[in-house]
KEKE-3310 file (N, C-alpha, C; in steps of 0.2 Angstrom, whole numbers, plus 5000, padded with zeros to 4 digits):
npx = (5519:5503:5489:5472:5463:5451:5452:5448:5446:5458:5468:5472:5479:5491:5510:5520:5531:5527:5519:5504:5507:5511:5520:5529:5528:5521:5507:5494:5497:5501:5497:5491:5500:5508:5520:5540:5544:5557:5554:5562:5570:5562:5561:5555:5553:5553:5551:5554:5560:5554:5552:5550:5541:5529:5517:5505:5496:5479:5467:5453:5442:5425:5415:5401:5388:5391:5396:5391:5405:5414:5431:5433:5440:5460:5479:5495:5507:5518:5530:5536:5525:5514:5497:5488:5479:5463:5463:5465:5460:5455:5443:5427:5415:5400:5391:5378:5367:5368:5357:5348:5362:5379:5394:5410:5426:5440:5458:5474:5485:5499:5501:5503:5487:5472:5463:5467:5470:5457:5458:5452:5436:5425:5409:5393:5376:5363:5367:5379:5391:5404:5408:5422:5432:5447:5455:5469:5488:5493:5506:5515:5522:5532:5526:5518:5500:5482:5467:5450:5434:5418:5403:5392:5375:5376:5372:5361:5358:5369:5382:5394:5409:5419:5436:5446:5460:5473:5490:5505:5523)
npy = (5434:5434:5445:5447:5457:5461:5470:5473:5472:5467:5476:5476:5467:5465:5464:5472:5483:5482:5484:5488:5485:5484:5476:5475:5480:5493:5505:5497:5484:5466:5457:5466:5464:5462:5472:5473:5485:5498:5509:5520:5525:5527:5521:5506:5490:5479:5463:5443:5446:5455:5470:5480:5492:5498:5505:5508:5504:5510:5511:5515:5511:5515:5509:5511:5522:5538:5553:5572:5583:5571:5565:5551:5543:5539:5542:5542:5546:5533:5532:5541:5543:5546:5551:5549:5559:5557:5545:5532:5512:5515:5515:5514:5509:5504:5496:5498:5508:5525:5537:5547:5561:5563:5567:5565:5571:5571:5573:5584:5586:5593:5597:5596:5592:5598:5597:5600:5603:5601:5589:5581:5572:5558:5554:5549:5546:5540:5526:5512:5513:5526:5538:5544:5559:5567:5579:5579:5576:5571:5573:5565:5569:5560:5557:5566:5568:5558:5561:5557:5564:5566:5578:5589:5590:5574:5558:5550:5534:5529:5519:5505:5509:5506:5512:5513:5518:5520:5524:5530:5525)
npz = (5502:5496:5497:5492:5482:5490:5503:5518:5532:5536:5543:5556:5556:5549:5550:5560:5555:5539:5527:5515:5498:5481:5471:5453:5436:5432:5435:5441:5441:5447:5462:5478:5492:5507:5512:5514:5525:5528:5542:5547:5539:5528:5518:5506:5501:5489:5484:5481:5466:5460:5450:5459:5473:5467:5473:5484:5496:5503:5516:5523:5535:5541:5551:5557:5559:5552:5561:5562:5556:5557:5558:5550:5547:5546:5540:5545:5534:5531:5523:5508:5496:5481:5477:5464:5450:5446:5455:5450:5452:5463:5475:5483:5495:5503:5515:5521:5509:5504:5508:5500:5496:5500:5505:5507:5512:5507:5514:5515:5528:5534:5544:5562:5572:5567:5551:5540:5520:5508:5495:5488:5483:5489:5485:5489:5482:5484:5484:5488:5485:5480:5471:5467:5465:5462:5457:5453:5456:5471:5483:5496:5512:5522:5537:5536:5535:5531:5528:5529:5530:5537:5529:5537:5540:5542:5534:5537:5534:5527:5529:5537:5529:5517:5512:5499:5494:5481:5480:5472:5474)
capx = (5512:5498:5482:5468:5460:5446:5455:5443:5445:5463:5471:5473:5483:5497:5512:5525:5536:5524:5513:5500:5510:5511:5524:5526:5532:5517:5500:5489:5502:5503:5492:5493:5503:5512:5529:5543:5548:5560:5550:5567:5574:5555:5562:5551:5561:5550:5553:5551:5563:5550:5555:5551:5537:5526:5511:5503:5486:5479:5461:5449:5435:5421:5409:5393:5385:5396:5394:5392:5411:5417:5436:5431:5448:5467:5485:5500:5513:5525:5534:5532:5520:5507:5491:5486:5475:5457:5464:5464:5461:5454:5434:5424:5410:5397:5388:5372:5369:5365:5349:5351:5369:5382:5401:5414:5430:5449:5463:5479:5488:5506:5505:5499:5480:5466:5461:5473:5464:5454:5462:5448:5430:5420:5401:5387:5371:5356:5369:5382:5397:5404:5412:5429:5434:5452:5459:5476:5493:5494:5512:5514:5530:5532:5522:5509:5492:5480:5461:5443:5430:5412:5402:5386:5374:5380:5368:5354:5359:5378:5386:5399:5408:5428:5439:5456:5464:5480:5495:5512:5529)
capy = (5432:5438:5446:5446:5464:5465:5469:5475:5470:5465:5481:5474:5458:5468:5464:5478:5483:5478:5488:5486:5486:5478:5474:5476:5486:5499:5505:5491:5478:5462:5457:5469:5462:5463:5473:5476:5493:5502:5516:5524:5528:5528:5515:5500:5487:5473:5454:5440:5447:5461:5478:5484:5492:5504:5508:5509:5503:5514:5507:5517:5509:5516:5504:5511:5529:5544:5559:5576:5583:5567:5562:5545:5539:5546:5539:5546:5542:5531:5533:5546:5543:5550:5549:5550:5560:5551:5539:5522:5508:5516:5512:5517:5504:5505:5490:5498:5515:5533:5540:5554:5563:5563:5570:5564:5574:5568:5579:5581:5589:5593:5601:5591:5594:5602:5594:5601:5603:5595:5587:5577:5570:5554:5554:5545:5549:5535:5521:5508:5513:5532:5541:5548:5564:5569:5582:5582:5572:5576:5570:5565:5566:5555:5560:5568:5563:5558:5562:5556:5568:5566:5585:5591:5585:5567:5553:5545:5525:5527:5514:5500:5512:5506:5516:5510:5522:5515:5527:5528:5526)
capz = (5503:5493:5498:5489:5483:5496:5511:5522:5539:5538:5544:5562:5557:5545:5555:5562:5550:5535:5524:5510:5491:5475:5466:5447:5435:5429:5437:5444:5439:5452:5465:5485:5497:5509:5509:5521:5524:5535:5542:5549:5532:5523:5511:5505:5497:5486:5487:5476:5460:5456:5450:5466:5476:5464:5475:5490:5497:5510:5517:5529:5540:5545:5554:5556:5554:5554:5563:5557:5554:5560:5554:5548:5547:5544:5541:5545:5529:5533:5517:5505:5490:5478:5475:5457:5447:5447:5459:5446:5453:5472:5477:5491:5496:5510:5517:5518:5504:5507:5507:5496:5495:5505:5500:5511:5510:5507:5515:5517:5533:5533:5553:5569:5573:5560:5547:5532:5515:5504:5489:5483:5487:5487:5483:5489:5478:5486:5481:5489:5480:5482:5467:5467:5463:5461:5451:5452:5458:5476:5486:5504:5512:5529:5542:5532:5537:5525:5533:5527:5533:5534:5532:5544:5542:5542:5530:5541:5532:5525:5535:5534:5523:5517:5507:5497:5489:5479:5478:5469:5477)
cpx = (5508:5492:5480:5464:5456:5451:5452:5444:5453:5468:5477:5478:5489:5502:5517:5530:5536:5521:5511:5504:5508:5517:5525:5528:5527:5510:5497:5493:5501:5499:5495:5493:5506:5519:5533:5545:5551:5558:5556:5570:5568:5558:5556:5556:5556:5552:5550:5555:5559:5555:5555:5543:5534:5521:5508:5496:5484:5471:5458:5443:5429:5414:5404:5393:5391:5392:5396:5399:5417:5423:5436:5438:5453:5473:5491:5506:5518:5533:5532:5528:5517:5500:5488:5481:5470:5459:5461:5465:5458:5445:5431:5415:5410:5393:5381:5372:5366:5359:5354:5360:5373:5389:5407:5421:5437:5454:5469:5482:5496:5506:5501:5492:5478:5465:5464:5467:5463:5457:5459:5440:5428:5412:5398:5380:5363:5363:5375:5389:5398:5409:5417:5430:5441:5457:5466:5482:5494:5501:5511:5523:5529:5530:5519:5503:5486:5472:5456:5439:5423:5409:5396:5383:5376:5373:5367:5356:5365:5379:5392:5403:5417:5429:5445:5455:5471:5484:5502:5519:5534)
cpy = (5437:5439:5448:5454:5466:5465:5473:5471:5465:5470:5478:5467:5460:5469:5471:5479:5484:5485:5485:5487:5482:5482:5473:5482:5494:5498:5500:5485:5474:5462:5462:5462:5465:5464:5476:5482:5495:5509:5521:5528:5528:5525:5509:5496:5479:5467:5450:5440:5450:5466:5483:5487:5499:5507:5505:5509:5508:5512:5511:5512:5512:5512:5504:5518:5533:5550:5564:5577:5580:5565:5554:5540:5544:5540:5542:5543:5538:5530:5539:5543:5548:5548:5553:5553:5555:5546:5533:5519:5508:5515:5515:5515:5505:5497:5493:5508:5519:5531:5548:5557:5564:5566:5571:5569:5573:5574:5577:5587:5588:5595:5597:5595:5598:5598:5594:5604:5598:5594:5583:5578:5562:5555:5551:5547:5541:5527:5517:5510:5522:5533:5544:5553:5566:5573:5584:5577:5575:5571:5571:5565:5563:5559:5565:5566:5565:5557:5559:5558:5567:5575:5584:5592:5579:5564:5549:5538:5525:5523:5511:5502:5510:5509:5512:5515:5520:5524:5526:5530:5529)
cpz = (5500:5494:5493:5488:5488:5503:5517:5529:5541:5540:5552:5561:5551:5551:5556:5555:5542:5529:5519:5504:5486:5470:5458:5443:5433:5437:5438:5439:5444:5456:5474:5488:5503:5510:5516:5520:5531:5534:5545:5546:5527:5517:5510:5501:5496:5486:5479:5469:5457:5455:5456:5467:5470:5466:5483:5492:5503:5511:5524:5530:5544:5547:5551:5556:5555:5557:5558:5561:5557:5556:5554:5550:5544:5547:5542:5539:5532:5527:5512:5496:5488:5476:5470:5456:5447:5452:5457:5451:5465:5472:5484:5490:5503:5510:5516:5515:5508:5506:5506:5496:5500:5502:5506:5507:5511:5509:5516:5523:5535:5544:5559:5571:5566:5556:5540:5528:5511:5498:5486:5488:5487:5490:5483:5487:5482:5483:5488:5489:5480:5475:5468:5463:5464:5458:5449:5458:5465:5479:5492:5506:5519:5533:5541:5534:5532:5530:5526:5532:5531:5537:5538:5537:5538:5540:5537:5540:5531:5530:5533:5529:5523:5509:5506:5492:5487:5475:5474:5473:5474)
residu = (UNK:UNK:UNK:UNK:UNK:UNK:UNK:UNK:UNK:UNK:UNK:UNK:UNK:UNK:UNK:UNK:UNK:UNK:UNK:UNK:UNK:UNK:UNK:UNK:UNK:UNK:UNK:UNK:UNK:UNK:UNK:UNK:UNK:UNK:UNK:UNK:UNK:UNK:UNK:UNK:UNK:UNK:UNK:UNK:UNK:UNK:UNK:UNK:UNK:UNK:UNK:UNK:UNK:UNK:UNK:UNK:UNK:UNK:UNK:UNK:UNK:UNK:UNK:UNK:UNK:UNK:UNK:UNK:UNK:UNK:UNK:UNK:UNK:UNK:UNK:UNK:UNK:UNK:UNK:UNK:UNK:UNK:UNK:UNK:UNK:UNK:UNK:UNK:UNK:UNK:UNK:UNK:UNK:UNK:UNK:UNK:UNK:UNK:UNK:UNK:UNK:UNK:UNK:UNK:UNK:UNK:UNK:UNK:UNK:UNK:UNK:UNK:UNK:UNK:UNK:UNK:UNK:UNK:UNK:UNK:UNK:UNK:UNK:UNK:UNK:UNK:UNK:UNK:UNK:UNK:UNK:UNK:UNK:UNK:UNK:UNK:UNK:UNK:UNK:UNK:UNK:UNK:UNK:UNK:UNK:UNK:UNK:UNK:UNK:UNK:UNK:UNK:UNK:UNK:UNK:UNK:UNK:UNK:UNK:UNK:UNK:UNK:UNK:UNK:UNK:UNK:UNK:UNK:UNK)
# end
């Protein structure tokens, strides 16, 4: 079955067992879908007579405004991945833009509660559309949690704000 790049609002209808991928044999090769995976053995395991599973969609939501150092959103790995240098091919779009700058931050936490550190950023400057900053290949191993934070004080208009970031398996 293949879903279409915007997946915004389909997190809640990815059934058990399932996750976001694409199939393919390089970087942004073949369209996200859905993949089965056994979360027991953190295998994933492609379909169709692909090469198999090369990456991983990961999709935040946040509504409407954010609070100052609100965790926006956060996933716990269900497999291990990485997420790439610049992070090719990931976006972060608001329904309505900043006013003036805003600079949400990406983290990764290895230990239950806090926040972990920061391993990136995206940047809202008066626009829609949030810059990505990434310097470096970071790895998750299962049950890792992967957080977006917004800082203090938190933008007055940012809203409706979705993130996908696409990882490698």
């Amino acid at each position: 079955m293949a879903i279409k790049r915007t997946i915004r609002g389909i997190r809640d209808k990815i059934p058990a067992g399932y996750i976001l991928g694409r199939l393919g044999s390089g970087r942004g090769q073949g369209p996200v879908q859905l993949i089965k995976a056994d979360f027991n053995n953190g295998r994933v395991s492609g379909g169709g007579g692909g090469s198999g599973v090369t990456s991983i969609a990961i999709e935040i939501f946040a509504g409407g405004l954010m609070r100052p150092n609100e965790v926006v959103g956060q996933i716990i790995a269900p497999v291990e991945f990485t997420l790439p240098t610049n992070l090719p091919d990931s976006y972060a779009k608001a329904v309505v833009a900043s006013t003036g700058a805003i600079v949400l931050s990406i983290r990764k936490a290895t230990a239950v509660g806090g926040t972990g550190s920061v391993i990136g950023t995206i940047t809202f400057t008066g626009s829609a559309t949030g810059v990505i900053s990434f310097l470096s290949d970071v790895a998750f191993a299962i049950g890792d949690r992967l957080l977006v934070t917004c800082p203090s004080p938190a933008n007055a208009t940012l809203s409706g704000t979705t993130i996908l970031l696409m990882g490698n398996l």
